[in-house]
Structure formats: C-alpha cells, structure tokens
N, C-alpha and C positions, 0 to 999 in steps of 0.2 A: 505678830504677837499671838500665841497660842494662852489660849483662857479658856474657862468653862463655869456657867453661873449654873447655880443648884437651885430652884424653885420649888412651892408646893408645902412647904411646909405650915406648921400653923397647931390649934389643939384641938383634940379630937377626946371623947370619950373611951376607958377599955374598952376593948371588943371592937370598936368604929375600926376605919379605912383611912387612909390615905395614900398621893402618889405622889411623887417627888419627879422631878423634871429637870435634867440638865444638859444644855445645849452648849454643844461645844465650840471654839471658833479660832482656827488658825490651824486646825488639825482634823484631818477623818476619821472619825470612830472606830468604820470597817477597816481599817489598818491601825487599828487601836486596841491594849487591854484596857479594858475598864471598870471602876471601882467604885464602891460607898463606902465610905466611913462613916464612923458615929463617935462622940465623944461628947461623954454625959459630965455633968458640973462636977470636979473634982476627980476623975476618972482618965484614965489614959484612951488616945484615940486609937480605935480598934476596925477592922475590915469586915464590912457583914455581909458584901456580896462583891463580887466578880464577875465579870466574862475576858475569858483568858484569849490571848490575842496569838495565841499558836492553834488552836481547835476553835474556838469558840464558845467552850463551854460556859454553860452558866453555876460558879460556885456558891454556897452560903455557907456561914457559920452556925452552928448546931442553935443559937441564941436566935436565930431568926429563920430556920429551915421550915417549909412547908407553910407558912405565913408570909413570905415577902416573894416576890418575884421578879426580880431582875430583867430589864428588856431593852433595846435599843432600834433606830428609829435612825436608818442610815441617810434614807432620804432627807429627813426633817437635822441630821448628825445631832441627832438627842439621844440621851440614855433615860431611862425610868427607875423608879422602884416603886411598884406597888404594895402598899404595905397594908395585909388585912389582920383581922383579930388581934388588936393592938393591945399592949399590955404596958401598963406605968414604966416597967423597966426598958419600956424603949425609948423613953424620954430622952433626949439629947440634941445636940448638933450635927445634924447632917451633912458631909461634904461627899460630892464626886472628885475623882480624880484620871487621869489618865497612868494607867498603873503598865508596868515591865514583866510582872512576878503575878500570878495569881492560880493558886495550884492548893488541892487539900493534903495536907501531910497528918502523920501519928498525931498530932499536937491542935488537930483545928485545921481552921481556914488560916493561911497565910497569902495576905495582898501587898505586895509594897514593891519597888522600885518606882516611886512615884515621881514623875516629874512636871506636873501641872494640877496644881490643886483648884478646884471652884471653889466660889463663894459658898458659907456655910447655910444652910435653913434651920429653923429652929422648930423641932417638932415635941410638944409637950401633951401626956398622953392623960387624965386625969382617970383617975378611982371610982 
C-alpha cells in the first residue's frame, strides 16, 4: 500500500515559521516526484512546490518563492516544507503527494500527475 501522511501543521502568527513533514511509505522518495499542495476554504487546490523526479529540482509558485523551501530526507523517505515569513493568505490545507509532472511553464508552477495523495494538515496563519 503506498501512502504518505503530512504532519506539522497547526497556527502560527504573520511573519512566524513553520515545517510540514511527510513521510512516505510503500514507495521511495529518491525515485519519486514530489509535491505540496494547498487548498484554502472555498478555493481550488493548487501546487506550491515540487522536486521534479527527472533532475531533481526543487520548483515553487511565485505565491510562495523565496519563503518556503522544499526538501527531502531520503534516508528518514520524508519530504519537508519549511515555511517562513508566513502571511494570512497561506492559510489552508496542506497535502503532499507523489506527483509525475512538476516543471515551471509561461503560466506558473504546474505539478500534477498525481498519484498518491497524504493526509491533509491544517495550517492557519493569523494577522
């Protein structure tokens, strides 16, 4: 059974940190793309970071670039995201995924071919 649960989440003040943790299990990472989602109440779920499983690069969406950082932890098969200078409009639902696609195009970050979603975390950022 391949899964993956998303940890870390919680409320934090603007500006504050947090890091998100999800550990994967039935599948290896390092032969894995890998992905965060977010989807805020009422809101479509959207891709804010990647590591693309052809290079390894690490992508973000322009909504979270230079404030989050993506990371993984082949040993422990965990992925991260450290999330600093946090701002209300991050407010949402966090999920990892094991993603196919994760590449920047004219249009943004685009992540998807997803085919194992973790459990969500709930990260709420207040004012």
């Amino acid at each position: 059974l391949r899964s993956a649960a998303g940890v870390g989440g919680g409320l934090v003040q603007a500006g504050g940190s947090l890091r998100l943790s999800c550990a994967a299990s039935g599948f290896t990472l390092d032969d894995s793309g890998i992905g965060w989602f977010r989807q805020a109440p009422g809101e479509e779920r959207e891709g804010v970071s990647c590591i693309s499983k052809n290079d390894g690069r690490a992508l973000y969406s322009d909504s979270v670039k230079d404030r989050f950082t993506i990371s993984r932890d082949n040993a422990k098969n965990t992925v991260y995201l450290q999330m600093n200078r946090m701002k209300p409009e991050d407010t949402a639902v966090y999920y990892c995924a094991r993603t196919l696609i994760c590449v920047d195009s004219d249009f943004g970050l685009f992540v998807g071919g997803v085919d194992v979603w973790g459990k969500g975390t709930l990260v709420t950022v207040s004012s």
